[in-house]
C-alpha positions, -999 to +999 in steps of 0.1 A: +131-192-670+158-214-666+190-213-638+225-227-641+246-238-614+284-232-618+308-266-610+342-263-608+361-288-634+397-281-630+420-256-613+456-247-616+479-216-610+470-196-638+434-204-647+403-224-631+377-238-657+340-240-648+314-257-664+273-259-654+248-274-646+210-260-667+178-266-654+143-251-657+120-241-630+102-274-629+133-290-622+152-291-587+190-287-595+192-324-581+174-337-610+200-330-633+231-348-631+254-337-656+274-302-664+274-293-700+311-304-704+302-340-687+274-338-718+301-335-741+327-360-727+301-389-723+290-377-762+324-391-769+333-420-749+318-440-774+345-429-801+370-443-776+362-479-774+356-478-814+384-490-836+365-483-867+389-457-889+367-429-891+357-421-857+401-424-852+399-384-862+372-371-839+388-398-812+419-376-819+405-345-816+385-349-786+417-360-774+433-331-784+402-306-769+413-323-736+453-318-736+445-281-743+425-276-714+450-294-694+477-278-708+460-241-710+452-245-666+490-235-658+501-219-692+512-183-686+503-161-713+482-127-719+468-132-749+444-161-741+413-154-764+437-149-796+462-176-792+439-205-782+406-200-795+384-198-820+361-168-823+323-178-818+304-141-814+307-137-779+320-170-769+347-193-783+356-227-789+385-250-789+406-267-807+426-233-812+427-225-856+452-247-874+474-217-877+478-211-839+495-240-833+525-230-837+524-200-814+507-221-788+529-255-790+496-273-794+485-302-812+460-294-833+444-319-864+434-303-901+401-298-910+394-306-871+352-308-872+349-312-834+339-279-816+341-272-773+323-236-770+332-222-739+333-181-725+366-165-716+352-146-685+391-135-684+423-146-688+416-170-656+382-181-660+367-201-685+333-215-686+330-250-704+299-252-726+288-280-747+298-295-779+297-314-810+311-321-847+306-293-869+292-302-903+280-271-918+309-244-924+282-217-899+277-231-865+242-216-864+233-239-897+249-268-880+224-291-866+251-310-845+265-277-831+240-247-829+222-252-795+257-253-779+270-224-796+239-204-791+235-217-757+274-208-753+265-172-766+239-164-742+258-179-713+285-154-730+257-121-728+244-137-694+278-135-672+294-102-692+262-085-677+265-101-642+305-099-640+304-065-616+274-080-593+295-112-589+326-090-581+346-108-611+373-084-628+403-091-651+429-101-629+404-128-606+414-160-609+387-178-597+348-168-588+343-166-556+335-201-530+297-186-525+286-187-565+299-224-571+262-239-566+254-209-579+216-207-591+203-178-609+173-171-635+185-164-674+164-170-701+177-185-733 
């Protein structure tokens, strides 16, 4: 059994996104340092001190993966999951498809290979996952990608069952003070 504890990353007036911290039973939630989306930053922060030409594109798109989020915190729109995200099963993943950019005003790079899975808990709550660069066209063939997106998925299965025990419905911006810290058993 394993438990995740939510962290909030950043908040604005229309959406507050949330990433977590996984640990299993043996551990103390202490022990581990890092949320998911910290994972996938520091992944990255090498690319940013490189000059050499082809890690320029992921340095880009990273870049690019963060602007979103930062723009997406106070962007007022209803149609969230369909205008900024990619489809992953039950989860999603930024950057947004190449041919969403327009409709969004986003920035987003051809053939971009880096993937954030995340959950849309509602149009005001997303939950940050981990990442990686996608080099198989399946995420779940990918050896850079597939634990995030299955572990993206099942934190996807894990909070659309618990969404009516934690009181979370479509129009709640933000999940309650109590669950941040929150700390309960799923199994992956």
């Amino acid at each position: 059994m394993c438990f995740i504890s939510l962290e909030k990353v950043l908040s604005g007036q229309e959406r507050t996104f949330y990433s977590f911290k996984i640990y299993d039973e043996d551990e103390a939630e202490t022990d581990v340092e890092q949320t998911e989306f910290d994972k996938f930053n520091e992944a990255f922060e090498y690319y940013q001190q490189d000059s050499l030409k082809e890690n320029e594109k992921i340095k880009e798109e990273h870049q690019i993966i963060i602007g979103t989020i930062d723009k997406l915190v106070d962007y007022k729109t209803p149609a969230l999951c369909s205008t900024f995200f990619r489809a992953e099963r039950r989860a999603s993943a930024l950057p947004p498809p190449l041919n969403k950019n327009k409709v969004s005003n986003i920035l987003v790079a051809p053939n971009s290979k880096l993937r954030l899975y995340c959950y849309i808990l509602n149009d005001h709550i997303i939950i940050l996952c981990g990442g990686g660069i996608k080099s198989e066209q399946q995420a779940e063939n990918c050896p850079n990608v597939q634990a995030h997106f299955f572990l993206a998925n099942r934190i996807a299965e894990f909070f659309d069952a618990e969404k009516k025990n934690l009181g979370i419905h479509q129009q709640t911006k933000q999940f309650p003070n109590e669950y941040l810290g929150y700390n309960q058993g799923f199994t992956i």
